[in-house]
C-alpha positions as CSV (number, residue, x, y, z in Angstrom):
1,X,-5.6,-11.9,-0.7
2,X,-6.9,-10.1,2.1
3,X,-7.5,-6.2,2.1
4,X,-4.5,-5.8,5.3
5,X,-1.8,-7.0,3.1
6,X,-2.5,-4.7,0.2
7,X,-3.1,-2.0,2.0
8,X,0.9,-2.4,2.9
9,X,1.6,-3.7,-0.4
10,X,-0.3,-0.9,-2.4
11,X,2.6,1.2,-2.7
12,X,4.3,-1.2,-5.4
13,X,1.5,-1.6,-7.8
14,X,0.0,1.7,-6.2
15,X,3.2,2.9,-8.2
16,X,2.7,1.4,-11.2
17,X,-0.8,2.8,-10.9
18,X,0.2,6.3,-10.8
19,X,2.6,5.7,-13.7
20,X,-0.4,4.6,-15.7
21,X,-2.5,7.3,-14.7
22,X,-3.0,9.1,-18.0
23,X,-4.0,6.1,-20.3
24,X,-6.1,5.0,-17.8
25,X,-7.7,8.1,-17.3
26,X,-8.4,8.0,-21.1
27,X,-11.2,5.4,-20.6
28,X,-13.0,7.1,-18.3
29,X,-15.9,8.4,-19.0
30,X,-17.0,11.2,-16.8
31,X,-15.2,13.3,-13.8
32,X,-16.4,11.6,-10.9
33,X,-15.4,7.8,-12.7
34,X,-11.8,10.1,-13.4
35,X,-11.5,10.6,-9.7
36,X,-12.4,7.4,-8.5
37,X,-10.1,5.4,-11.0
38,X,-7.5,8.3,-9.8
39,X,-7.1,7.7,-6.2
40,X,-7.6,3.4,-7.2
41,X,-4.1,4.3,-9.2
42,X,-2.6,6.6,-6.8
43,X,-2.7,4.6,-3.6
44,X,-3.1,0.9,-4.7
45,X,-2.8,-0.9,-1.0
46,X,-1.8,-0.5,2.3
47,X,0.1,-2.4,3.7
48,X,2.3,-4.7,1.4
49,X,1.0,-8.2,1.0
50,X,-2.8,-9.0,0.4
51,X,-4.5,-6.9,2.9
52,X,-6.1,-3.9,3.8
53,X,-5.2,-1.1,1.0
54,X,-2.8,0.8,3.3
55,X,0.1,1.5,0.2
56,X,0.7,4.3,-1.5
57,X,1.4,5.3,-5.5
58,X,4.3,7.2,-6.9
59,X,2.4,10.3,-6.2
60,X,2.4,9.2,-2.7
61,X,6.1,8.1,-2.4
62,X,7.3,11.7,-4.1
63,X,7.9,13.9,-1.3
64,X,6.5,17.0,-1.4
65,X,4.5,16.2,-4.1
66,X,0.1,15.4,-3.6
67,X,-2.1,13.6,-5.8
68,X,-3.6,15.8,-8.3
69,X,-7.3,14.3,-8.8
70,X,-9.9,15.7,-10.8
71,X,-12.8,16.4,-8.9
72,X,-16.4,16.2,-10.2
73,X,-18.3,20.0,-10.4
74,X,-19.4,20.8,-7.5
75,X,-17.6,18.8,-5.0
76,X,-15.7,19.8,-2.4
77,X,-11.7,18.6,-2.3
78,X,-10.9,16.3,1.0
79,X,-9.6,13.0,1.7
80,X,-11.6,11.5,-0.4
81,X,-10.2,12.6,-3.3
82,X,-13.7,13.8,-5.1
83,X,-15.0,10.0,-5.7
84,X,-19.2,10.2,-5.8
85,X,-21.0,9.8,-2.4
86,X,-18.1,9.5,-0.4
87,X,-17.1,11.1,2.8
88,X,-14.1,10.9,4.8
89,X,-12.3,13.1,7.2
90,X,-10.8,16.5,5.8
91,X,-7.3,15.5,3.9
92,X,-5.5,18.7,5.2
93,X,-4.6,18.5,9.1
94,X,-5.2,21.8,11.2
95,X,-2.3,22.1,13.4
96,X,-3.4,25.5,14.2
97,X,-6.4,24.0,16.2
98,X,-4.0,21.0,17.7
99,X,-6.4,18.2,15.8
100,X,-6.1,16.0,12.7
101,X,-7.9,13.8,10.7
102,X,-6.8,11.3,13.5
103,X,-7.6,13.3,17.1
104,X,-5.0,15.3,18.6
105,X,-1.9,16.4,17.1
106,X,0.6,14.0,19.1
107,X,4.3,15.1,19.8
108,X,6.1,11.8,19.9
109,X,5.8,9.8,16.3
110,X,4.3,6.3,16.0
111,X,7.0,3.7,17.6
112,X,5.9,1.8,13.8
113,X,8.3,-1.9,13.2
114,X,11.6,-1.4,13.4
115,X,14.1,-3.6,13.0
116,X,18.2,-4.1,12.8
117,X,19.4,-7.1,11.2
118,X,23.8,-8.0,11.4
119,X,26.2,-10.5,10.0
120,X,29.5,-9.5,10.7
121,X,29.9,-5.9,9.3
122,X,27.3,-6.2,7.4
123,X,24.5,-3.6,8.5
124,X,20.3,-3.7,7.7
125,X,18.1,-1.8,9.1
126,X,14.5,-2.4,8.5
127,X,11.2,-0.3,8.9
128,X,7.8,-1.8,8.2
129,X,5.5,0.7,6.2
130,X,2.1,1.7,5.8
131,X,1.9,3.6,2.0
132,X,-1.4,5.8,3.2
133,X,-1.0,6.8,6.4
134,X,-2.5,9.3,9.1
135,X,-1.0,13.0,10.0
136,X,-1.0,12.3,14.0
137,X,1.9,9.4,13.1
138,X,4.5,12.2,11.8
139,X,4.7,15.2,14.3
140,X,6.5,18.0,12.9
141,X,10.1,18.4,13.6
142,X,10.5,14.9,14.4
143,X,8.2,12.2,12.0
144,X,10.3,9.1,13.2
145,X,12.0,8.0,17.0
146,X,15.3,8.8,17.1
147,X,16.5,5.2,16.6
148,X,14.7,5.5,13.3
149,X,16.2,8.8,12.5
150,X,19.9,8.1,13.4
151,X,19.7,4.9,11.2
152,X,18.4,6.9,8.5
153,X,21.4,9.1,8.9
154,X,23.9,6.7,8.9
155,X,22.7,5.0,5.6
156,X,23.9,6.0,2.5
157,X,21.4,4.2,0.8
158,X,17.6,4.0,0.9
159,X,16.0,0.8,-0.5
160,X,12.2,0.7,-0.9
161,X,10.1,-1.8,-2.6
162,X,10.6,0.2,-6.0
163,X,13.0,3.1,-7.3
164,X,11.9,6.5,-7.8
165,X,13.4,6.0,-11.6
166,X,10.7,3.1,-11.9
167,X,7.8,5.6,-11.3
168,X,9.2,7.7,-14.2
169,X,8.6,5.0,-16.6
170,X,5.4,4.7,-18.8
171,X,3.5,2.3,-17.3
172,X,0.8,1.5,-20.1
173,X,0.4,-1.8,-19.2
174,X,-1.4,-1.2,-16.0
175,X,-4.1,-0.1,-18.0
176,X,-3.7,-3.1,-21.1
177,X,-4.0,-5.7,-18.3
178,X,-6.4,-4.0,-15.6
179,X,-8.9,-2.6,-18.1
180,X,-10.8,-4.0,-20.6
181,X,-12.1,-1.8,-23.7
182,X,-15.6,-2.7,-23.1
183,X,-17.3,-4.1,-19.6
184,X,-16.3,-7.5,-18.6
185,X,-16.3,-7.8,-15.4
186,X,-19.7,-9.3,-14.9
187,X,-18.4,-12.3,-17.5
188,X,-15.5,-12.6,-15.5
189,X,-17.6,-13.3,-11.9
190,X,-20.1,-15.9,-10.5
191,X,-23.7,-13.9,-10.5
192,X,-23.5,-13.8,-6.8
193,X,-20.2,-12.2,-6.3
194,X,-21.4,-9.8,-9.3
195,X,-24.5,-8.8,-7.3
196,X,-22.3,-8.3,-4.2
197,X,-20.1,-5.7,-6.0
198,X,-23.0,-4.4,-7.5
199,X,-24.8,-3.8,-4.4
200,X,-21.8,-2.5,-2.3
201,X,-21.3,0.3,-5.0
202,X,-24.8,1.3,-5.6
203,X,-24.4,4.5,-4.3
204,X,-21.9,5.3,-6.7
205,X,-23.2,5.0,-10.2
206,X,-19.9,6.7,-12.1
207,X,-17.9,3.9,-10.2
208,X,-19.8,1.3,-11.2
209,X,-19.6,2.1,-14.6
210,X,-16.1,2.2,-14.6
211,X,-15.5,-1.5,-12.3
212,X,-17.9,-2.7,-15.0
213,X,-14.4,-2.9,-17.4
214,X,-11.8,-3.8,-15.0
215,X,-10.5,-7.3,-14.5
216,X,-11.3,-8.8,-11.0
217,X,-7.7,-7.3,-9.5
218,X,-8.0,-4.0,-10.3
219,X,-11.9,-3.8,-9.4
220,X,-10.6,-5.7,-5.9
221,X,-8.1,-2.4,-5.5
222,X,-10.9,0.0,-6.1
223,X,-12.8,-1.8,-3.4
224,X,-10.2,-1.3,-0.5
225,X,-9.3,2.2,-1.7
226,X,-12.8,3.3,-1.0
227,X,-12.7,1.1,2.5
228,X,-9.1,2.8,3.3
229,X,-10.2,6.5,2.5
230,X,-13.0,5.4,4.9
231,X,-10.8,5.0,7.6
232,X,-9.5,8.8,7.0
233,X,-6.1,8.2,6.3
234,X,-4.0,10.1,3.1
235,X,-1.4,9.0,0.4
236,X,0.9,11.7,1.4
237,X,1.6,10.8,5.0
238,X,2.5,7.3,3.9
239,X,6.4,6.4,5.2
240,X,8.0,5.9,2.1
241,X,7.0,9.7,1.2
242,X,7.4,10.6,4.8
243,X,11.4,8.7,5.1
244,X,12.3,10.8,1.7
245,X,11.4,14.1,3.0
246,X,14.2,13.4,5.6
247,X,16.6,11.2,3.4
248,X,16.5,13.6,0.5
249,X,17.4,16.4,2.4
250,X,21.2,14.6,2.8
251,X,23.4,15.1,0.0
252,X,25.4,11.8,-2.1
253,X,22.8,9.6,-1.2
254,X,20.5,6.9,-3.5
255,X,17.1,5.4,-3.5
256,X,17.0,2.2,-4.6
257,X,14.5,-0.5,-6.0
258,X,13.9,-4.1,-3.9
259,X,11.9,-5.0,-7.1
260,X,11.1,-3.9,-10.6
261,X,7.9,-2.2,-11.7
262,X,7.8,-5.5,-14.1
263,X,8.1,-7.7,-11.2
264,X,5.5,-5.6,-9.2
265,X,3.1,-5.8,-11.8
266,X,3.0,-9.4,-12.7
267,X,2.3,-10.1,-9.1
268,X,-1.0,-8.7,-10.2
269,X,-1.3,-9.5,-13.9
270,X,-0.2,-12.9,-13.3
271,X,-2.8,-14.1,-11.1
272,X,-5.2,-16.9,-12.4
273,X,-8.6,-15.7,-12.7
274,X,-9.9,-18.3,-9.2
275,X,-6.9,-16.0,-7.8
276,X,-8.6,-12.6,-9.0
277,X,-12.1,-13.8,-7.8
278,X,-10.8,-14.9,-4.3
279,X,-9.3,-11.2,-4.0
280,X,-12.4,-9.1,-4.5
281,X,-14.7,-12.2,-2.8
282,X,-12.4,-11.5,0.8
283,X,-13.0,-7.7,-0.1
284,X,-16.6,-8.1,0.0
285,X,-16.9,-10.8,2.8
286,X,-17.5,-7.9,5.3
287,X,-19.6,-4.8,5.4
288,X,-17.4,-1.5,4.6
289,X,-17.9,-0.5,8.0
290,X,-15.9,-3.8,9.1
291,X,-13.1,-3.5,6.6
292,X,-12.7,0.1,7.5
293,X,-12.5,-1.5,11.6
294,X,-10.2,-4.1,9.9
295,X,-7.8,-0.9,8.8
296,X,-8.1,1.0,12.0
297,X,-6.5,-2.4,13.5
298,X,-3.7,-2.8,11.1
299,X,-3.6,0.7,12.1
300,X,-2.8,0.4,15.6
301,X,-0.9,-2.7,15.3
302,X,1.6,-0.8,13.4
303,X,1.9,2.2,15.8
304,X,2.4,-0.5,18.2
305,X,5.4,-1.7,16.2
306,X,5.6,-5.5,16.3
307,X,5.7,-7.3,13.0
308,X,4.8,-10.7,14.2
309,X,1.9,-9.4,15.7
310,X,0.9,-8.0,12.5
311,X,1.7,-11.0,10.3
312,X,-0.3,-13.0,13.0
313,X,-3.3,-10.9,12.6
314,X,-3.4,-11.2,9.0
315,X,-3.0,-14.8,9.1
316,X,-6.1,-14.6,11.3
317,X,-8.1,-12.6,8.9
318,X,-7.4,-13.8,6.2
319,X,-8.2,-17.5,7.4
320,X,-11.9,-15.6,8.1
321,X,-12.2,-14.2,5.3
322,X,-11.2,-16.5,2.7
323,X,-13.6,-18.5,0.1
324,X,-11.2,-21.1,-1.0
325,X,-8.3,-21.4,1.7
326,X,-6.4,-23.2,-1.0
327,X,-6.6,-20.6,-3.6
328,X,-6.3,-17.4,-0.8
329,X,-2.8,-19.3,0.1
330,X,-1.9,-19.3,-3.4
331,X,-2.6,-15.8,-3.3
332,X,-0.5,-14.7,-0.7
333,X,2.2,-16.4,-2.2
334,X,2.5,-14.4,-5.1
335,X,1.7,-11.4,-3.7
336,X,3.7,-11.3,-0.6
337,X,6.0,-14.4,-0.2
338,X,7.7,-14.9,-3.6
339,X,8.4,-11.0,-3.1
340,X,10.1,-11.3,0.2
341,X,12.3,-13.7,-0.7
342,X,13.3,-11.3,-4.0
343,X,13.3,-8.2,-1.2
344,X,15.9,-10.1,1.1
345,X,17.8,-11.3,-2.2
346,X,18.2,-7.8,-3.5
347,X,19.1,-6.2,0.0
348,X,22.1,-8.8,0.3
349,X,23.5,-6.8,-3.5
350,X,23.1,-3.5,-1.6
351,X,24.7,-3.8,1.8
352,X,28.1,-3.5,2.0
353,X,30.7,-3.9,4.9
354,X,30.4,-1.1,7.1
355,X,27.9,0.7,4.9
356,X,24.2,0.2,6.0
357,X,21.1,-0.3,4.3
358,X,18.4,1.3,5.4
359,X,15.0,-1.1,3.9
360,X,11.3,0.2,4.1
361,X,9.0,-2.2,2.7
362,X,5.1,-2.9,3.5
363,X,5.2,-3.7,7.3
364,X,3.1,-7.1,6.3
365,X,6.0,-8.6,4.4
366,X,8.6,-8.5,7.7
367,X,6.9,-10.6,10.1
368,X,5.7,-14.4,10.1
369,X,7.8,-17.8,9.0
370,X,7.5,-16.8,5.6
371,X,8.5,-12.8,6.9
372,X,12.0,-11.0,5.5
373,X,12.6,-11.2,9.1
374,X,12.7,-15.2,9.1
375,X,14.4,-15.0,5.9
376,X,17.3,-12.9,6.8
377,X,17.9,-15.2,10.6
378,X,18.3,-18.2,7.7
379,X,21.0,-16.4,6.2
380,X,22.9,-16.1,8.9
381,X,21.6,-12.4,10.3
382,X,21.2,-11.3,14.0
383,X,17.8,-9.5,13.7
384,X,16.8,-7.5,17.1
385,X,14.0,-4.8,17.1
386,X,15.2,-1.4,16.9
């Protein structure tokens, strides 16, 4: 599972994460391990399937609402979140000067995938997000193109990979299944792929510590977030908490849930340990600096706005990356392609005649032959791009 489709894909378990926050925070043992298992929790992955850690948590996807992270004495608050020895661009953007984290403010929004999918009466309109995101891609007074916006409008529902009721929940068993009560992840690793971890977070002692007692999924998660905050971008200019800053601000409308937190999580928690290894192996196949080039990519493919061109790029990456191609397939098949097919099943309850849906999932799961795109033309949908 490759470091682009999480980074889309983050913002499920990045939810479950969040949700989990406080009894996982409990087994940390110092403020700067707090912050780094913090922002790991808040903004999971990036982009939806097994990529770069693009997602965002349930702190991300609450409008109006940004993450609360402890930071360490001493250090200064930015988009880093306060995790030890890391630097990233500042996490507030200075519209007063006309620059952000990303270069200069722009005044047109990111074109970003957008697609409209009809059978009949039957409405869908479909936006491919990235959960962590950059300020330049939402210009104030108008975050989305019109098409976007008007869609929006005309939806009286808002389906995202998971409910706003489902970040509510307790969500314990993030930290029962990610994090063991003593260190094991050494046990749990070839020596080699051990001393590559090792070595790639030896400038951050309080991290290490902390990876030492999550299982190989969870320590593959803290790996991108580092690589993503590299890349400057911040959980609260992700779309989902971007789309319900407008959507909210309509009244009689609902959020709904693709997928359960349950389901999320077991897309994790489920995976055989080869699985959990293959993860953090494709995380650590390239130097930070490449994964954080891999991000800026995904990045500008998705400003861009063409999902096949994204799906094909992660195919490509993914088939560079991987240890065992067999096993990395296996992985993307749990973490991206069982879920579209639960996506495009749950979107067909939602939509009713003359009544559209409006779907934002991980722009990573709508391209491809395996993509909600594909899956929705087999069931009989007209998809066009937006």
């Amino acid at each position: 599972m490759c470091t682009a489709v999480r980074v889309t894909f983050g913002v499920a378990f990045g939810v479950a994460f969040a949700g989990a926050l406080r009894a996982a925070l409990k087994k940390a043992s110092s403020d700067a391990a707090r912050a780094a298992l913090t922002l790991v929790l808040a903004i999971g992955v990036l982009a939806g399937a097994s990529g770069p850690a693009f997602a965002g948590g349930a702190v991300a996807n609450t409008p109006g609402v940004h993450p609360a992270v402890p930071m360490p004495p001493g250090t200064a608050r930015g988009a880093n979140g306060g995790i030890p020895g890391f630097h990233a661009a500042p996490a507030v953007p200075s519209y007063a000067s006309g620059t952000t984290a990303g270069g200069p403010v722009r005044t047109q929004p990111a074109r970003m995938p957008f697609y409209v999918a009809t059978r009949g009466n039957l409405t869908i309109y479909l936006l491919g997000t990235l959960h962590v995101g950059d300020p330049a891609d939402y210009p104030p007074g108008q975050p989305f193109r019109p098409q976007i916006l008007a869609a929006l409008a005309a939806s009286p529902i808002l389906a995202l990979e998971l409910s706003p009721d489902d970040l509510l929940v307790s969500q314990d068993d993030v930290s029962k299944y990610g994090v063991c009560k003593r260190p094991c992840l050494p046990g749990l690793l070839p020596d080699p792929l051990w001393q590559k971890l090792e070595a790639r977070m030896r400038g951050n002692p309080e991290a290490l510590a902390e990876i030492r007692k999550m299982r190989p999924w969870l320590a593959s998660l803290l790996v991108e977030t580092y690589d993503s905050l590299s890349a400057g971008l911040q959980t609260e200019y992700g779309t989902e908490a971007q789309l319900q800053n407008v959507f909210l601000r309509w009244k009689g409308r609902r959020i709904v849930g693709l997928e359960t937190l349950a389901e999320q999580m077991r897309a994790f928690t489920n995976l055989s340990l080869a699985q959990q290894r293959e993860m953090l192996a494709q995380d650590l196949a390239q130097t930070p600096a490449q994964n954080v080039s891999d991000v800026q990519t995904l990045l500008h493919l998705w400003r861009v706005g063409d999902a096949d061109a994204i799906a094909a790029w992660e195919t490509a990456r993914t088939e560079k990356l991987s240890h065992d191609a067999r096993v990395a397939a296996s992985v993307d098949n749990r973490i991206v392609y069982e879920r579209n097919r639960r996506f495009v099943s749950r979107m067909q309850q939602y939509v009713a005649p003359n009544k559209p849906l409006f779907v934002a999932v991980g722009a990573l799961h709508l391209g491809g032959p395996k993509g909600v795109l594909q899956l929705l033309r087999q069931r009989g949908f007209n998809v066009d791009p937006g």
